[in-house]
C-alpha positions in Angstrom: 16.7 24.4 -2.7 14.9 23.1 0.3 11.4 24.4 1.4 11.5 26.1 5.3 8.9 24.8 7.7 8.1 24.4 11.6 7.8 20.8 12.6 5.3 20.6 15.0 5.7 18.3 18.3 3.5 17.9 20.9 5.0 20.0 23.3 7.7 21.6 21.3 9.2 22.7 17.4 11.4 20.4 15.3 13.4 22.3 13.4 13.9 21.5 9.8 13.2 21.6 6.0 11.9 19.7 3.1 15.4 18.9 1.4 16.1 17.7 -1.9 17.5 14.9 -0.2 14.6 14.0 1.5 12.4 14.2 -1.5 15.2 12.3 -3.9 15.0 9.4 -1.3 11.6 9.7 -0.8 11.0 9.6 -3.9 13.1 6.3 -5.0 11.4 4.2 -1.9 8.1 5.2 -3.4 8.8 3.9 -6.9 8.4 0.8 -4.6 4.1 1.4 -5.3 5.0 1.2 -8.9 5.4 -2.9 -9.0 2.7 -3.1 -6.7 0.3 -0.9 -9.0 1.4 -2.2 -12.0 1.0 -5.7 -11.0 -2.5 -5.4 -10.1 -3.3 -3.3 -12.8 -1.5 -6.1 -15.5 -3.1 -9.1 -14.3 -6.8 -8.2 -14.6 -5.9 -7.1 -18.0 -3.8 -10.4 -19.6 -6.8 -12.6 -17.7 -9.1 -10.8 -20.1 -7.0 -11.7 -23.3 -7.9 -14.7 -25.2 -4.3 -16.1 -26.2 -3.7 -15.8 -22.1 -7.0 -18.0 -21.2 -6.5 -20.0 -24.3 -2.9 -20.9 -22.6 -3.4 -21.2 -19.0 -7.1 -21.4 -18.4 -8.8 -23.4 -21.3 -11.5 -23.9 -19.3 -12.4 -20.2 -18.6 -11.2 -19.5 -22.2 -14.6 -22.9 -23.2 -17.2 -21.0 -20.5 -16.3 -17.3 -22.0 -16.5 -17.9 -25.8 -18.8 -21.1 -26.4 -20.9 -22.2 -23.7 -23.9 -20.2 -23.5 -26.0 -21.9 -20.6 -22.9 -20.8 -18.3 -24.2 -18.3 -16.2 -22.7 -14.6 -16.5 -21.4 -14.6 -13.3 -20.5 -18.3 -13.4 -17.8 -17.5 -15.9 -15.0 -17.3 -14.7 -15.7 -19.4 -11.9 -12.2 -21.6 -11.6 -10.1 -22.6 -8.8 -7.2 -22.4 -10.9 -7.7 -18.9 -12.0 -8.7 -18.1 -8.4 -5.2 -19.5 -7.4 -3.4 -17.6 -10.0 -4.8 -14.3 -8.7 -4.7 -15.2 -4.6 -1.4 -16.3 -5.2 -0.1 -13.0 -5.0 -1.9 -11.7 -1.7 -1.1 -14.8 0.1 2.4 -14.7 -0.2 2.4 -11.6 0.6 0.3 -11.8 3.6 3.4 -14.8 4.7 6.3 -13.3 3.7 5.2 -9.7 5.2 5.8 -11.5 8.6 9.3 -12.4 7.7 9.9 -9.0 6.2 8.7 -7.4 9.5 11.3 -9.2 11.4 14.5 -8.5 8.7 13.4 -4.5 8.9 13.0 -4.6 12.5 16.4 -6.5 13.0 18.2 -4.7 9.6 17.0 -1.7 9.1 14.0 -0.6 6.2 16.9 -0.4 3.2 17.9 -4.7 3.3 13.4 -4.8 3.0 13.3 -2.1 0.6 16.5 -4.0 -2.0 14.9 -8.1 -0.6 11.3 -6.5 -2.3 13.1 -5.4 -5.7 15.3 -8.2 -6.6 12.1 -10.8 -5.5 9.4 -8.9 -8.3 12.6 -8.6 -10.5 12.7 -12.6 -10.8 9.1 -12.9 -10.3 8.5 -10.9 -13.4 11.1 -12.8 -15.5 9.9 -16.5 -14.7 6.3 -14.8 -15.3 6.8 -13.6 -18.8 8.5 -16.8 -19.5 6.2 -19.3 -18.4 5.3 -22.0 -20.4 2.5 -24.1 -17.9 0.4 -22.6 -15.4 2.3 -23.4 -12.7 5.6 -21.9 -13.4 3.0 -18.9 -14.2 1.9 -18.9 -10.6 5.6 -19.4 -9.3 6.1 -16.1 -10.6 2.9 -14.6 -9.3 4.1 -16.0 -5.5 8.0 -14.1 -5.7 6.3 -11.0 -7.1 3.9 -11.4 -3.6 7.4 -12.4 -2.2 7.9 -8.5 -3.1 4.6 -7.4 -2.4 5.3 -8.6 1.6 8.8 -6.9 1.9 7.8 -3.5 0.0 5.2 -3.1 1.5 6.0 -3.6 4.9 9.3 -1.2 4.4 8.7 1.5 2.4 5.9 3.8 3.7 7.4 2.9 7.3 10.8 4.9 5.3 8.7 7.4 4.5 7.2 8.0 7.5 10.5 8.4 9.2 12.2 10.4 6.3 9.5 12.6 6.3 8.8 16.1 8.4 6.2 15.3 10.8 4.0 18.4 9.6 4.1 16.3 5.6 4.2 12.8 6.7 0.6 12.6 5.2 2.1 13.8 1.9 4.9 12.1 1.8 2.8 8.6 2.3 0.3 9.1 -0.4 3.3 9.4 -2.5 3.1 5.7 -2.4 -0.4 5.7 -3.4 0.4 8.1 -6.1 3.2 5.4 -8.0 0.8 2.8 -7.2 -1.5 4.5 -9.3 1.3 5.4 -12.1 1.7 2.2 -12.1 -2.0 0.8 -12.5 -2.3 3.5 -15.5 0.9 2.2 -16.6 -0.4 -1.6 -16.8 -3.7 -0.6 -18.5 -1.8 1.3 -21.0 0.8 -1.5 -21.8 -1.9 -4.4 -21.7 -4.0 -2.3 -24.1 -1.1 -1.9 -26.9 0.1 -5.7 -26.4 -3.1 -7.0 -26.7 -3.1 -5.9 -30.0 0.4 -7.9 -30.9 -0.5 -9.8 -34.0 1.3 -13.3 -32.8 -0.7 -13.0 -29.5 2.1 -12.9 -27.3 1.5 -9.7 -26.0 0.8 -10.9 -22.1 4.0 -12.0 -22.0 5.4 -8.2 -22.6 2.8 -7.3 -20.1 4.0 -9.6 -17.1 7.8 -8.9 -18.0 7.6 -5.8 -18.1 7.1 -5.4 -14.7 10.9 -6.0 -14.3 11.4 -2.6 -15.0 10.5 -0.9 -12.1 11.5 -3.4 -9.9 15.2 -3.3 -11.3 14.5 0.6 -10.5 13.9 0.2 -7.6 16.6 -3.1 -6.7 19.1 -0.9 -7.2 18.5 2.7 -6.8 18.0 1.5 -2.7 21.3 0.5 -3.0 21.9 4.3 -2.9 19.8 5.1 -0.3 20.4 6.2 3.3 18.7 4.6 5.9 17.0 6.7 8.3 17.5 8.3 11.6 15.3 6.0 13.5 16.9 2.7 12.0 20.2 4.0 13.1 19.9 4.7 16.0 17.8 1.5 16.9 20.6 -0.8 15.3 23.8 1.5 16.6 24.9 2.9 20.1 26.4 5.6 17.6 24.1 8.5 17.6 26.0 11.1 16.6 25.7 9.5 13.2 22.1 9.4 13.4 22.5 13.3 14.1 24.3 13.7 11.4 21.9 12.1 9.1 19.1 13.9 11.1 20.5 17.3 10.4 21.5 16.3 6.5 17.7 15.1 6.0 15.9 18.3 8.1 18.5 21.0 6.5 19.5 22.1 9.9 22.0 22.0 12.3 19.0 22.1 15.2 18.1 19.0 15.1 18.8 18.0 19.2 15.1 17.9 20.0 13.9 15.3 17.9 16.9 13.2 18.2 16.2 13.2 22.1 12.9 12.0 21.1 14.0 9.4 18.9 16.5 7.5 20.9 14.0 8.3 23.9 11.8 5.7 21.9 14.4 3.5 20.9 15.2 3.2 24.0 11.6 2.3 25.2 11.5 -0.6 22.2 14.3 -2.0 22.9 13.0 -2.6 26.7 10.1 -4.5 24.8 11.8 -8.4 24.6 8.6 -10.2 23.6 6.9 -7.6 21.4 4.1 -9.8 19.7 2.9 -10.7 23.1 2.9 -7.6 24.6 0.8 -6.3 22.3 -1.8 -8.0 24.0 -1.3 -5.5 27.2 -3.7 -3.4 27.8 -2.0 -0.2 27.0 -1.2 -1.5 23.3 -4.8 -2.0 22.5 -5.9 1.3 20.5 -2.8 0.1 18.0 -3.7 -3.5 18.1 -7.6 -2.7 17.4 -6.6 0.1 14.6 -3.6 -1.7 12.9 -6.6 -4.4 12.5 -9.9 -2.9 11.7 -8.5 -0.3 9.7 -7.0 -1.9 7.1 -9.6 -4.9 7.4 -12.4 -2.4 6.4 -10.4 -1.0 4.0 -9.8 -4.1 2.3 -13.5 -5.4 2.5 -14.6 -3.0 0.1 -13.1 -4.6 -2.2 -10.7 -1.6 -4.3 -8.5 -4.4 -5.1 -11.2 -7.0 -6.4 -12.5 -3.7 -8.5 -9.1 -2.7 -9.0 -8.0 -6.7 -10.8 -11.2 -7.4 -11.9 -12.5 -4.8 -13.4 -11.8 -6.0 -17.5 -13.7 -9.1 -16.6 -16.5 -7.4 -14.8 -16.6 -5.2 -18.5 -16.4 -8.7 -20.8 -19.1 -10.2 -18.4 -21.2 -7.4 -19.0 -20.8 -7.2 -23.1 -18.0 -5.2 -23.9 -14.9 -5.6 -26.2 -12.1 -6.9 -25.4 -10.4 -3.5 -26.2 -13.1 -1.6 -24.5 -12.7 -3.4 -21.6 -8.6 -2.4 -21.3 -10.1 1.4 -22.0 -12.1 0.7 -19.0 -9.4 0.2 -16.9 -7.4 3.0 -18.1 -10.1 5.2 -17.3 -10.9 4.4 -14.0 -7.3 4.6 -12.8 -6.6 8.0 -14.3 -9.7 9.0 -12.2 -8.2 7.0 -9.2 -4.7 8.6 -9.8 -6.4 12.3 -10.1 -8.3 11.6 -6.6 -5.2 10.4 -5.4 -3.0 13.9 -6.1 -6.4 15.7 -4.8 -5.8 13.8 -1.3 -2.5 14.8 -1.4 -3.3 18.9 -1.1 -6.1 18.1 1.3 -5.1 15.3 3.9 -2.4 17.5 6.0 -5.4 20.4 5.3 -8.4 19.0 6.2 -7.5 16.2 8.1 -8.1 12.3 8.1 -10.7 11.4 9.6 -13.0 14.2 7.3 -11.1 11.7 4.3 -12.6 8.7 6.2 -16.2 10.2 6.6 -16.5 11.7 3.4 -14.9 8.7 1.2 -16.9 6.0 3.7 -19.8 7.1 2.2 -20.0 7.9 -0.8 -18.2 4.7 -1.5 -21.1 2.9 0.4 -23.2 4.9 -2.0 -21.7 3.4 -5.3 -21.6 0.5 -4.4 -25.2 -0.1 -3.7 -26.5 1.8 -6.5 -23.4 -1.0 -9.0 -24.9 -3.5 -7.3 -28.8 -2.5 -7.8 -28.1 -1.8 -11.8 -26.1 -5.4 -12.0 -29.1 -7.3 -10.4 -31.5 -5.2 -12.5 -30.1 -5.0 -15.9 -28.0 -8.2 -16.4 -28.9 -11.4 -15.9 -27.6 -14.8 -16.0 -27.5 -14.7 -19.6 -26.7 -12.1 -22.5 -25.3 -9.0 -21.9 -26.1 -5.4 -20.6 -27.0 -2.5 -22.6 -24.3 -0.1 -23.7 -26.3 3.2 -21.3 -26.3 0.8 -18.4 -22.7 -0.3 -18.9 -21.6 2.9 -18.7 -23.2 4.6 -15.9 -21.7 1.4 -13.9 -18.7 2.6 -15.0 -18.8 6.6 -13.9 -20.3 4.8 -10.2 -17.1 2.2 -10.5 -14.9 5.5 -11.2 -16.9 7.9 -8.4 -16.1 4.4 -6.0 -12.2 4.6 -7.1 -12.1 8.4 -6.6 -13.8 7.9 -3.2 -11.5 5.3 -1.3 -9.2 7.1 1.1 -7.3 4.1 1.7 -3.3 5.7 1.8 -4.3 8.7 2.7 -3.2 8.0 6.6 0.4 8.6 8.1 2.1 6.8 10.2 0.8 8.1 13.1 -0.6 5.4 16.2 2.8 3.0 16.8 4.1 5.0 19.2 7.8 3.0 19.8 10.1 2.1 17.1 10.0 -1.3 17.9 6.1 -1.8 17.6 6.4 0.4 14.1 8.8 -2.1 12.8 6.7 -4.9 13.6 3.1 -3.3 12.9 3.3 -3.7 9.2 2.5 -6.8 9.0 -0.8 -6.6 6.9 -1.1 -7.7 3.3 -1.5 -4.6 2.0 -0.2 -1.3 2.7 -2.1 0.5 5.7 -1.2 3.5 7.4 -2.6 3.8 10.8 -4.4 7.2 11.9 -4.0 9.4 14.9 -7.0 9.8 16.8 -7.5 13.4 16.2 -6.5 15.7 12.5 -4.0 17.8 14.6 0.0 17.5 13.9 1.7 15.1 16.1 5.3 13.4 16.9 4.8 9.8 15.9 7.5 9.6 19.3 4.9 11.2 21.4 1.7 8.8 20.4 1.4 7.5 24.3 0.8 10.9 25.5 -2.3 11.2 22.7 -3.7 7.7 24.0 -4.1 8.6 27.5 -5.5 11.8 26.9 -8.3 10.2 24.4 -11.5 10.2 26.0 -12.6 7.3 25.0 -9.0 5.3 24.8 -7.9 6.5 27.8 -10.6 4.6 29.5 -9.5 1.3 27.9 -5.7 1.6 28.7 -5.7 3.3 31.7 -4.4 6.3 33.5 -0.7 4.4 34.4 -0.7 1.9 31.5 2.2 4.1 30.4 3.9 4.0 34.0 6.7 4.7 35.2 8.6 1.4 34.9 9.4 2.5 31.1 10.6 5.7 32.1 12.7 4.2 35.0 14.3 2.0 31.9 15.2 5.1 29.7 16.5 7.1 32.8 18.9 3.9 33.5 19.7 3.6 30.0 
């Protein structure tokens, strides 16, 4: 069964259809959100379990349970806790770099299989650790994972994907993330109750599972049209792959546009410093301040913390884990919600609407905390919980992977744009449905980016090259 549907470029149709092959493969690089979700949602649950703290961080464990002139917000206040958690992100943010370069120079599948098999060890020397810093070994390969996932798999979905869904397809992504988030909650909230208090360690090893999914199920992937042709002279084999993916045998247009832009990337020899020209700076500025402001504020610190923000207040430690559940089946229910509207309504109407209520929130969270708890003692149970509806209207709010890939206009620049710690899907400049191949045309018609690049910053030198070619 495949689902008929015009593919719009800018100045012509692609043919095709959403296949069952398509959405199979789409489907089996996006698991790739589960680790990520998962991990994020385990960790801020076992670093709110006693036998955990008691373990690895005696001194949070002293602060928490017996010192009461430690400030509430003083805590959890350790370097070494702060190392387990950053860990993570900063391997990541390293080892997305590298991971840019092997999906550039092998194609997205070697990223997608490097990703599962580092969480898969990550995971195992996690749930086995015996001393902190065989704890935060693991936490650095499963970051290790974070930076090659991450940097592959919504750039494979971009390209799978019919232009017209690409928006879909990507939040598919956000959508295991956030399986896996409710996933974590749900696990860390049964373990915790594990009578020998070993529970964390099913938590962390757990996380295994979907990484071994996802490990080898890419072996069984195909890579995509784009990576073919940019790795092989043979494009009738990236036809054929184009036509098996689209469901038609009319696929000559958008191959002429994708080896059009090979072409054009593999002209580029020093990529990283041309993206200091001129005519790359909407991308640079976007692929930058985009996922920088997304980032800022702080889903992620919400996202980890958010059982520790609940014990600092007062709560249980099982109320806290119910917390956390709670806000990411909100988060997950927003999440599907952005996945009918963002190829309806547009992006930038995501952007606007999400900005600010988020900005909202976050005020009014940060009003009640400054009013209603102080250094010491706890909040009351009516406070507590309208902090948690505004944390839950903030979660349902943040339109973070609800972009497509839609500004790196060459193949070359796409394989080499994700390299931010996080995943971050850069928007077109306007809600209407364009090529990813024909981005340069967008940029010199924008009225305000036009006058940045220039009229010829495109010129005629690159055409000159494909016409040679």
């Amino acid at each position: 069964m495949a689902v008929g549907v015009a593919i719009k470029g800018d100045d012509k149709q692609y043919n095709g259809k959403i296949t069952k092959f398509v959405l199979l493969s789409c489907m089996m690089a996006a698991s790739g959100g589960l680790i990520f979700g998962y991990d994020v949602g385990v960790s801020g649950g076992v670093s709110s379990m006693d036998p955990f703290l008691k373990k690895f961080f005696p001194g949070v464990y002293r602060k928490m349970k017996e010192d009461s002139d430690v400030s509430n917000y003083c805590k959890f206040d350790s370097q070494l806790l702060t190392c387990f958690t950053s860990s993570l992100y900063i391997a990541g943010l390293v080892f997305s770099f590298v991971a840019a370069t092997v999906t550039r120079k092998y194609g997205r599948k070697p990223s997608i299989i490097i990703g599962g098999l580092s969480y898969m060890l990550g995971a195992a020397i996690g749930g086995a650790a015996n001393n902190v810093y065989v704890l935060i070994l693991g936490r650095v390969l499963l970051g290790i994972g974070l930076g090659f996932t991450n940097q592959s798999v919504p750039l494979y979905l971009a390209e799978m994907a019919p232009s017209t869904y690409r928006g879909a397809f990507n939040i598919g992504f956000q959508i295991c993330i956030s399986a896996g988030q409710i996933s974590a909650t749900l696990i860390n909230y049964g373990t915790v109750r594990i009578k020998r208090r070993w529970g964390w360690r099913i938590s962390i090893a757990m996380a295994g599972v979907p990484a071994a999914f996802l490990a080898l199920g890419a072996l069984f992937l195909p890579e995509t049209p784009n990576s073919l042709i940019q790795h092989s002279d043979d494009q009738e084999k990236a036809k054929k792959m184009l036509q098996k993916i689209r469901g038609t045998d009319d696929v000559q247009a958008e191959l002429d546009d994708l080896v059009k832009a090979s072409y054009v990337s593999q002209a580029i020899k020093h990529p990283f410093r041309n993206l200091m020209q001129r005519k790359y700076r909407p991308q640079l500025v976007m692929s930058v301040a985009i996922p920088f402001f997304q980032q800022i504020t702080g889903i992620n610190v919400i996202s980890f913390y958010a059982p520790l923000l609940f014990l600092t207040m007062g709560s249980g430690e099982n109320a806290s884990l119910m917390a956390a559940t709670l806000m990411g089946l909100i988060g997950s229910s927003f999440v599907l919600l952005a996945l009918v509207l963002v190829d309806r309504l547009g992006r930038r109407p995501l952007f606007h609407i999400g900005g600010i209520q988020m900005l909202i929130s976050q005020v009014l969270i940060g009003g009640l905390m400054a009013a209603k708890l102080g250094d010491h003692g706890s909040m009351e149970k009516g406070y507590a919980l309208a902090i948690l509806l505004l944390i839950c209207v903030y979660i349902a709010d943040f339109p973070g992977y609800a972009l497509p890939f839609q500004v790196w206009d060459f193949l070359l620049l796409r394989g080499m744009g994700r390299s931010d710690v996080n995943v971050h899907i850069f928007p077109a400049p306007g809600d209407e449905e364009h090529s990813i191949e024909k981005m340069e045309k967008i940029w010199r018609e924008h009225f305000f980016w036009k006058r940045v690049i220039g009229e010829s910053a495109y010129g005629e030198t690159e055409d000159k090259k494909i016409e040679a070619a």
